[in-house]
MIVO-727016 format. One record per residue (C-alpha): residue in one letter; x, z, y. Coordinates in Angstrom, 3 decimals, always signed. Layout:
# MIVO-727016
+------+----------+----------+----------+
: type :       xx :       zz :       yy :
+------+----------+----------+----------+
:    A :        X :        Z :        Y :
...
+------+----------+----------+----------+
END
This chain:
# MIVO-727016
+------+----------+----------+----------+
: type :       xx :       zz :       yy :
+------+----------+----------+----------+
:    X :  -28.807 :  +17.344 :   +5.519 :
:    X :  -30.863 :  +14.528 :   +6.207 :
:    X :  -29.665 :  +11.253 :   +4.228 :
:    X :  -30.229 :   +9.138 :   +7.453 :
:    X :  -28.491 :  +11.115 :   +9.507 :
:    X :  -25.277 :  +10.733 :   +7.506 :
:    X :  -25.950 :   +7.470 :   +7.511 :
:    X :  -26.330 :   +7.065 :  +11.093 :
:    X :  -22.488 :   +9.434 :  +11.481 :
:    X :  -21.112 :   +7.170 :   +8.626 :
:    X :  -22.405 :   +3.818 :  +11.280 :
:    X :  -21.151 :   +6.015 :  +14.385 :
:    X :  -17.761 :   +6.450 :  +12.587 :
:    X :  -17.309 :   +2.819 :  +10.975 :
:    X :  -19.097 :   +0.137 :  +13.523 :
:    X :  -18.883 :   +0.021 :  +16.515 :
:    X :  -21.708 :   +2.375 :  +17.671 :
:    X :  -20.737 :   +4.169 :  +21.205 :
:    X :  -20.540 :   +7.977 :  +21.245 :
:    X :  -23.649 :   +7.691 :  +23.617 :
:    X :  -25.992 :   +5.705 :  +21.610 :
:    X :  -24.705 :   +7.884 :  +18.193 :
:    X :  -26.084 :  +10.723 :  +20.234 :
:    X :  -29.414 :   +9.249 :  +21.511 :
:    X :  -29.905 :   +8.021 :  +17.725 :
:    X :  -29.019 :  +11.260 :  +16.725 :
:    X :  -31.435 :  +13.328 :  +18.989 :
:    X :  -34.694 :  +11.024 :  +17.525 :
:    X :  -33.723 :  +11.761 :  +13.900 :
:    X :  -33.568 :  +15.750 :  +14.636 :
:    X :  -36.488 :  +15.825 :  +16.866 :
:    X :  -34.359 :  +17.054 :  +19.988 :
:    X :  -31.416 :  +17.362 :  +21.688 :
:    X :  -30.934 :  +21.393 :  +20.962 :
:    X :  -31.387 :  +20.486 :  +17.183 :
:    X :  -28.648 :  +17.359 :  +18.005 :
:    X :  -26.125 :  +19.980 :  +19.041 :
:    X :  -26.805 :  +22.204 :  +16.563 :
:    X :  -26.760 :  +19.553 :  +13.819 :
:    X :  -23.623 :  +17.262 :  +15.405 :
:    X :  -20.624 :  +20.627 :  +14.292 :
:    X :  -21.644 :  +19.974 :  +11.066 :
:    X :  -21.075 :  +16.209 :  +10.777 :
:    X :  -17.563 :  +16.467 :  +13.221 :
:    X :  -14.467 :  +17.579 :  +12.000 :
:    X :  -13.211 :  +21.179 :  +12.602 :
:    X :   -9.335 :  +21.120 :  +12.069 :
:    X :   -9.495 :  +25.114 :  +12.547 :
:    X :  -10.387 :  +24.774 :   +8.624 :
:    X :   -7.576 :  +22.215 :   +8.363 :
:    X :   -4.659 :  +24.222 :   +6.884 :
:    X :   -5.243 :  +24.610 :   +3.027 :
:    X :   -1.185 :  +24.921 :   +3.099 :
:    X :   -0.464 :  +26.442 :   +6.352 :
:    X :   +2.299 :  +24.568 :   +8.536 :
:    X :   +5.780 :  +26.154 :   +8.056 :
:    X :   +4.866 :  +27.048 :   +4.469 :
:    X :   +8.262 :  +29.060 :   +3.289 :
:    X :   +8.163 :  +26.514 :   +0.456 :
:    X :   +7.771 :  +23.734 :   +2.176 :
:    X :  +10.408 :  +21.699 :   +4.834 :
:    X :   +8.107 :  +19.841 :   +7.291 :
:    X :   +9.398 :  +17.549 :   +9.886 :
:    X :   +8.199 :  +14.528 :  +12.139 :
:    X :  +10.512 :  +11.473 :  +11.400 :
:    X :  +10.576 :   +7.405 :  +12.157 :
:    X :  +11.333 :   +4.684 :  +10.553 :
:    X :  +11.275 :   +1.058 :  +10.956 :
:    X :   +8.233 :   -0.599 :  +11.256 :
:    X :   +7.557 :   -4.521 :  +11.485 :
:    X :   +8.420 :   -5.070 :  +14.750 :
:    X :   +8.043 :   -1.775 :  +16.103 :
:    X :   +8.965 :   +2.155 :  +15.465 :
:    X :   +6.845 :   +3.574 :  +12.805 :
:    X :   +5.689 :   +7.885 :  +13.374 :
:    X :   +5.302 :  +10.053 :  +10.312 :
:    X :   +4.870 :  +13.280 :   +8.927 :
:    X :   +7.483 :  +14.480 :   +5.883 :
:    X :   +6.761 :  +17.037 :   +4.098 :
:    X :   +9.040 :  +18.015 :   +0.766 :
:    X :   +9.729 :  +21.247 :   -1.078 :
:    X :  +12.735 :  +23.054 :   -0.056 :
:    X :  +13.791 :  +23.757 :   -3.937 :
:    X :  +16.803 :  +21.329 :   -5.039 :
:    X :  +15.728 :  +18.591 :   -7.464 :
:    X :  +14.964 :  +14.918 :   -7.411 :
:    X :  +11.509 :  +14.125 :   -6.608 :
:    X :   +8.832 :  +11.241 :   -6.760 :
:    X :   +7.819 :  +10.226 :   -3.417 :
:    X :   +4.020 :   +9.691 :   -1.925 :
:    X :   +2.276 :   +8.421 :   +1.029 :
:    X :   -0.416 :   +9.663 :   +2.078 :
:    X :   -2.880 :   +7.376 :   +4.322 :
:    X :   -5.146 :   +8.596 :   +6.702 :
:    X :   -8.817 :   +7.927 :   +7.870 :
:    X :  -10.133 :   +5.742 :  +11.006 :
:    X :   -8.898 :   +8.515 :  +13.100 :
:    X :   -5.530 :   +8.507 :  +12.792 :
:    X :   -2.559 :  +11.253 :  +11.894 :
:    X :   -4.849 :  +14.314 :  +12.236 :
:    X :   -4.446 :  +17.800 :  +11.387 :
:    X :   -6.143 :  +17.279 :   +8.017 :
:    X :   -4.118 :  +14.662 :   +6.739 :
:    X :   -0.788 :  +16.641 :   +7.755 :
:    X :   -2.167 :  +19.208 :   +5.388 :
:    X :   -3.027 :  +16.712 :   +2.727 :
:    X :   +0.573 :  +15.985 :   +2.977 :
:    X :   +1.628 :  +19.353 :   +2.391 :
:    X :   -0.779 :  +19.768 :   -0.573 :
:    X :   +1.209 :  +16.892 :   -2.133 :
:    X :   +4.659 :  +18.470 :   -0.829 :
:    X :   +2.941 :  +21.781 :   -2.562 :
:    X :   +2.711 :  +20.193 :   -5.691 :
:    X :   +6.475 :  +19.400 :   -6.044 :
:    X :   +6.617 :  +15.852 :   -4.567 :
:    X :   +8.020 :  +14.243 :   -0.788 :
:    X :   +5.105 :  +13.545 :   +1.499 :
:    X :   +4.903 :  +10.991 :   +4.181 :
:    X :   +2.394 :  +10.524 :   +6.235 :
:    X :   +2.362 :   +7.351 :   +8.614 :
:    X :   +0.814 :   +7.098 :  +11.813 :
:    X :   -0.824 :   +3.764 :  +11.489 :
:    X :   -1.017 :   +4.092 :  +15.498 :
:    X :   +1.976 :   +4.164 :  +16.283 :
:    X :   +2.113 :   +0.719 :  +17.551 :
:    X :   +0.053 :   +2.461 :  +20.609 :
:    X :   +2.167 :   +5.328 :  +20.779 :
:    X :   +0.748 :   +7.536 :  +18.711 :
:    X :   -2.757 :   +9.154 :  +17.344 :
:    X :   -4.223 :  +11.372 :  +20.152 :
:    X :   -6.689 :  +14.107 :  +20.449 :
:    X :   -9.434 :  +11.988 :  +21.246 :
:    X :  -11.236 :  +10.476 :  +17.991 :
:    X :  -13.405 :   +7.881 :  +19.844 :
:    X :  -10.302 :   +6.650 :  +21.448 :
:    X :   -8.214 :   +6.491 :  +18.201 :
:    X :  -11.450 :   +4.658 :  +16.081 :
:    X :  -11.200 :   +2.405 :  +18.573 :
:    X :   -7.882 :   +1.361 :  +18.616 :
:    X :   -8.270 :   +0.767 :  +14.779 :
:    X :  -10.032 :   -2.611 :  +15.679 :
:    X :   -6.965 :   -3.558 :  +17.889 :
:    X :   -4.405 :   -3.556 :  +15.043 :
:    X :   -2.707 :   -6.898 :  +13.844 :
:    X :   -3.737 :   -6.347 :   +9.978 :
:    X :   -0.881 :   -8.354 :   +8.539 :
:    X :   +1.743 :   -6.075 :  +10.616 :
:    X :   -0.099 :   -2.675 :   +9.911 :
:    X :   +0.290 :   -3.582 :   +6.124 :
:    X :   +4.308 :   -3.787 :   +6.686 :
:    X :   +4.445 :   -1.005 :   +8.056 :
:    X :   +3.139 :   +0.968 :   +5.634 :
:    X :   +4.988 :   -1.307 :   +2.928 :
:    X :   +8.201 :   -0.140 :   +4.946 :
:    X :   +7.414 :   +3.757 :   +4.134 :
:    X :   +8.561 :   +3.076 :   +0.416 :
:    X :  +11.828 :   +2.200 :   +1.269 :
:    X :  +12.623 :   +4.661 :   +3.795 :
:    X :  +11.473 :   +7.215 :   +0.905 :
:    X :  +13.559 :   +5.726 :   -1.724 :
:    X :  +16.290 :   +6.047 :   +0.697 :
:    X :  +16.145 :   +9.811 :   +0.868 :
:    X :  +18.709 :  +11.978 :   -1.294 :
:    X :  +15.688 :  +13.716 :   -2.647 :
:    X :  +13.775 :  +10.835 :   -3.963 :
:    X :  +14.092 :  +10.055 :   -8.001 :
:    X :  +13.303 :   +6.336 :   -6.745 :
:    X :   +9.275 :   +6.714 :   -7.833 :
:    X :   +6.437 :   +6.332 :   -5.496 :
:    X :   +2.735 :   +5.846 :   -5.274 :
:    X :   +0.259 :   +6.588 :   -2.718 :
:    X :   -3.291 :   +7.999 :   -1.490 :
:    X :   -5.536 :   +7.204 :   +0.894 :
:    X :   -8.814 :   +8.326 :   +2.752 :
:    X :  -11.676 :   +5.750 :   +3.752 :
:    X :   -9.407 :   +3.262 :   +5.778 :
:    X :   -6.821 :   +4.810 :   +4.199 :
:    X :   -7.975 :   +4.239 :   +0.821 :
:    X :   -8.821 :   +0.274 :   +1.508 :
:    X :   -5.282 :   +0.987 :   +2.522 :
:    X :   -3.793 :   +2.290 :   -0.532 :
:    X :   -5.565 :   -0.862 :   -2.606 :
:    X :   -3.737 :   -3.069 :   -0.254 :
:    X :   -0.574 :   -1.349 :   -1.379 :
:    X :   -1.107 :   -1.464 :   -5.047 :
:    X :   -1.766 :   -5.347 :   -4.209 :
:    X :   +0.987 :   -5.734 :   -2.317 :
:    X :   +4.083 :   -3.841 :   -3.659 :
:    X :   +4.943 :   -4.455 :   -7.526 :
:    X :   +7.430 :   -1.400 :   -7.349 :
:    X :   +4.398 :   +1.352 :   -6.992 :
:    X :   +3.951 :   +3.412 :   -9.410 :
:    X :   +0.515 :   +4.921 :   -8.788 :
:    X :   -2.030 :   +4.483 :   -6.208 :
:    X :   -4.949 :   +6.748 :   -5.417 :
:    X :   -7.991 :   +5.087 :   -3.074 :
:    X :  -10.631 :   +7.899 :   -2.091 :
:    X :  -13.552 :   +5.796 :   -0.905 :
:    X :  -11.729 :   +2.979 :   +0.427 :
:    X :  -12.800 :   -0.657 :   +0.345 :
:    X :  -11.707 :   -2.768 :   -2.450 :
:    X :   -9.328 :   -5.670 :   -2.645 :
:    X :  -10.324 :   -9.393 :   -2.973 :
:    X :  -11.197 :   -9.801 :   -6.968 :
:    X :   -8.339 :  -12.877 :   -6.500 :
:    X :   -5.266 :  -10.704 :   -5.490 :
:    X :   -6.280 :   -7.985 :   -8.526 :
:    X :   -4.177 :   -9.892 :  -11.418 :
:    X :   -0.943 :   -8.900 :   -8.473 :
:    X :   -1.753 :   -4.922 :   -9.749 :
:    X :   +1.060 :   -3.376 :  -11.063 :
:    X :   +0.490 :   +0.485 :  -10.309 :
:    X :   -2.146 :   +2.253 :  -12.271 :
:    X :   -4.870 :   +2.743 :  -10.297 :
:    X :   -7.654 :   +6.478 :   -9.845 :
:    X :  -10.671 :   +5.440 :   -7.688 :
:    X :  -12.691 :   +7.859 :   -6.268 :
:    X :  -16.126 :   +7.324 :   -4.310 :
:    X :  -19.506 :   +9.715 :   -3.519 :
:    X :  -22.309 :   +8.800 :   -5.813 :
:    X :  -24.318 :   +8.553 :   -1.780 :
:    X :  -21.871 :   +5.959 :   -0.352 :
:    X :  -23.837 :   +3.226 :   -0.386 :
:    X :  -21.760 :   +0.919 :   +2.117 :
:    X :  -18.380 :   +1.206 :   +0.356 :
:    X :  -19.893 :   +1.582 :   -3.234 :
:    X :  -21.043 :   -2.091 :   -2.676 :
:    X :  -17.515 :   -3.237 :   -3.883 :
:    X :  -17.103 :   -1.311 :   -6.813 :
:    X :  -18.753 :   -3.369 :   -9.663 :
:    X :  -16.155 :   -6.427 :   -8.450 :
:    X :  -13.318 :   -4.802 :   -8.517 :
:    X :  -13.892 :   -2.798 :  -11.476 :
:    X :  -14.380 :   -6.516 :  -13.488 :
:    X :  -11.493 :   -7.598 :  -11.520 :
:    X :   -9.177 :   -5.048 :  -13.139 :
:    X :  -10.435 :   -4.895 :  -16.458 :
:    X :  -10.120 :   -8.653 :  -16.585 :
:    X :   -6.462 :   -8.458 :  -15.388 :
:    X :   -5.874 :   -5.459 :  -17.863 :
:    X :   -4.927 :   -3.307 :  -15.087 :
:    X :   -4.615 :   +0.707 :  -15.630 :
:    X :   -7.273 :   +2.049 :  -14.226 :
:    X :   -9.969 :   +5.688 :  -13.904 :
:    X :  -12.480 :   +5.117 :  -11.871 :
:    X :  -14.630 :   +8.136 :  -11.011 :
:    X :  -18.438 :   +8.778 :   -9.249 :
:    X :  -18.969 :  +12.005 :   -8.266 :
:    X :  -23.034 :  +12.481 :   -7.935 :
:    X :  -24.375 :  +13.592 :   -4.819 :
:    X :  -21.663 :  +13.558 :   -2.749 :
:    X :  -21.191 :  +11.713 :   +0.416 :
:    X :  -18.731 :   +9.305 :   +1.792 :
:    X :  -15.439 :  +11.856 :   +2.950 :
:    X :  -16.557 :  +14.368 :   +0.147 :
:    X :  -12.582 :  +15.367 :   +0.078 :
:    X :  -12.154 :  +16.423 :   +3.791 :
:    X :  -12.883 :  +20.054 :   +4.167 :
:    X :  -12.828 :  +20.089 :   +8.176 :
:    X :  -16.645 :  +18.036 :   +7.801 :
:    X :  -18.857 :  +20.981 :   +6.826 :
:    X :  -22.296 :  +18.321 :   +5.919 :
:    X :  -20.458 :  +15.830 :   +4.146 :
:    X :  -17.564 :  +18.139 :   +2.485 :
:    X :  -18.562 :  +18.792 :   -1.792 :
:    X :  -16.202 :  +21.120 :   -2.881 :
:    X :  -16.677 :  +21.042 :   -6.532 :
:    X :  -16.204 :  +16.936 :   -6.133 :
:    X :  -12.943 :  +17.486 :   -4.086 :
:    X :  -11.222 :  +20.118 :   -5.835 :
:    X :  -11.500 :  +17.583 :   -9.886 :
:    X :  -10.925 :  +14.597 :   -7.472 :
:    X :   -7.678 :  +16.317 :   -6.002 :
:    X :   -6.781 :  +17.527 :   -9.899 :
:    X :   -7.424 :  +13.970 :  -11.080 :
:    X :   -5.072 :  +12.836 :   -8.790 :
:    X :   -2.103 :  +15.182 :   -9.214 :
:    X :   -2.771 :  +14.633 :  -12.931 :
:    X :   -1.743 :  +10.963 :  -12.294 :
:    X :   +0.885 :  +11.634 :  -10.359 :
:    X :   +2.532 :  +13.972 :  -12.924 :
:    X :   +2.058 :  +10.828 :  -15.373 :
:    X :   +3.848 :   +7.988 :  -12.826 :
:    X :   +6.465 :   +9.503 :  -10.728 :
:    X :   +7.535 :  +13.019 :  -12.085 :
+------+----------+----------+----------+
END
């Protein structure tokens, strides 16, 4: 696909760009509106391809919880295996779009690979992610950044709290989710791992506070969030922080979610998602 019009759903999907100007935009680039609709499936995500673990997995106990939030009631998604044993415990942070259907299976993947799974909904505060995409990107811009960091802070207790929990936990995250997850590492000096898929990167300052070994992974196209990378990288080898760092050429910002058919790389995805078991065999097992 067109560079420039991943570009233009990458701006569409991080700025604030209205769904009516995206599609005017969009309809100059592909020469029409017919080729528009044709092109705009593609680029969208299709949660019928969400379910690489399929919901009730026999395996798998799956359950929408809450816990305390700062200041407010905090949603989630828990997902752990059903077999007896103490496990290490992960979040899992979602994209600008909230609790979806793809990140609920992300969840499960990790629940799937013998570990408890939470997945907060950072919207909660509002009641809740809802079907409507444009209307949970937008809320994004409406939450209080110092409280939405709590509350995600708050999700490592409530794990460690569980009777299944070995007292171990790290974290990944997707775009927002993975400036997220670098927050986390930052900000909690009890994590074990954390796992940022094309997130923004901390301030170079608050690097030295790194106490969880870090796995970064970006698409060797991402030119907006790729930006931060040489910073932080001197950042953490100057603090002596564990670190992989990976570029996976010719793939695009969201290479790991499978419901976006033109920005999806499979190959990238499936060594990323190996990568970051790997890691988590290493720090919380």
């Amino acid at each position: 696909m067109d560079q420039n019009i991943i570009r233009l759903f990458d701006e569409y999907t991080h700025k604030p760009l209205t769904r009516e100007d995206f599609l005017k935009r969009l309809v100059k680039l592909t020469g029409g509106m017919a080729a528009a609709m044709a092109v705009l499936p593609l680029l969208e995500s299709n949660y019928a391809h969400a379910a690489t673990v399929q919901p009730l997995d026999p395996d798998l106990t799956e359950e929408d919880i809450t816990y305390p939030g700062e200041g407010t009631t905090m949603k989630g998604y828990l997902v752990r295996p059903k077999a007896a044993g103490k496990r290490g415990a992960v979040v899992v942070i979602h994209e600008n779009r909230g609790l979806t259907p793809h990140i609920k299976d992300v969840a499960r993947r990790v629940a799937k690979a013998g570990y408890l799974a939470l997945a907060p909904d950072a919207l909660s505060v509002f009641g809740g992610t809802t079907a409507n995409e444009d209307e949970s990107r937008a809320q994004f811009g409406k939450l209080d950044a110092a409280q939405n960091l709590q509350n995600f802070l708050k999700a490592f207790p409530y794990l460690k709290s569980l009777p299944a929990s070995n007292g171990k936990t790290a974290c990944v995250g997707f775009c927002w989710g993975g400036a997220l997850a670098n927050q986390l590492a930052v900000n909690d000096p009890d994590l074990k791992a954390a796992v940022a898929f094309y997130g923004r990167q901390p301030a170079a300052a608050d690097v030295p506070k790194i106490k969880a070994a870090v796995q970064l992974h970006y698409g060797g196209l991402d030119e907006r969030v790729n930006e931060g990378i040489p910073a932080y990288e001197a950042a953490l080898k100057a603090a002596h922080t564990k670190y992989e760092l990976y570029i996976y050429e010719g793939a695009q910002h969201a290479f790991h979610n499978d419901t976006s058919a033109a920005r999806y790389n499979e190959a990238a995805a499936k060594l990323a998602w190996e990568r970051t078991l790997k890691l988590f065999k290493e720090t919380i097992q």
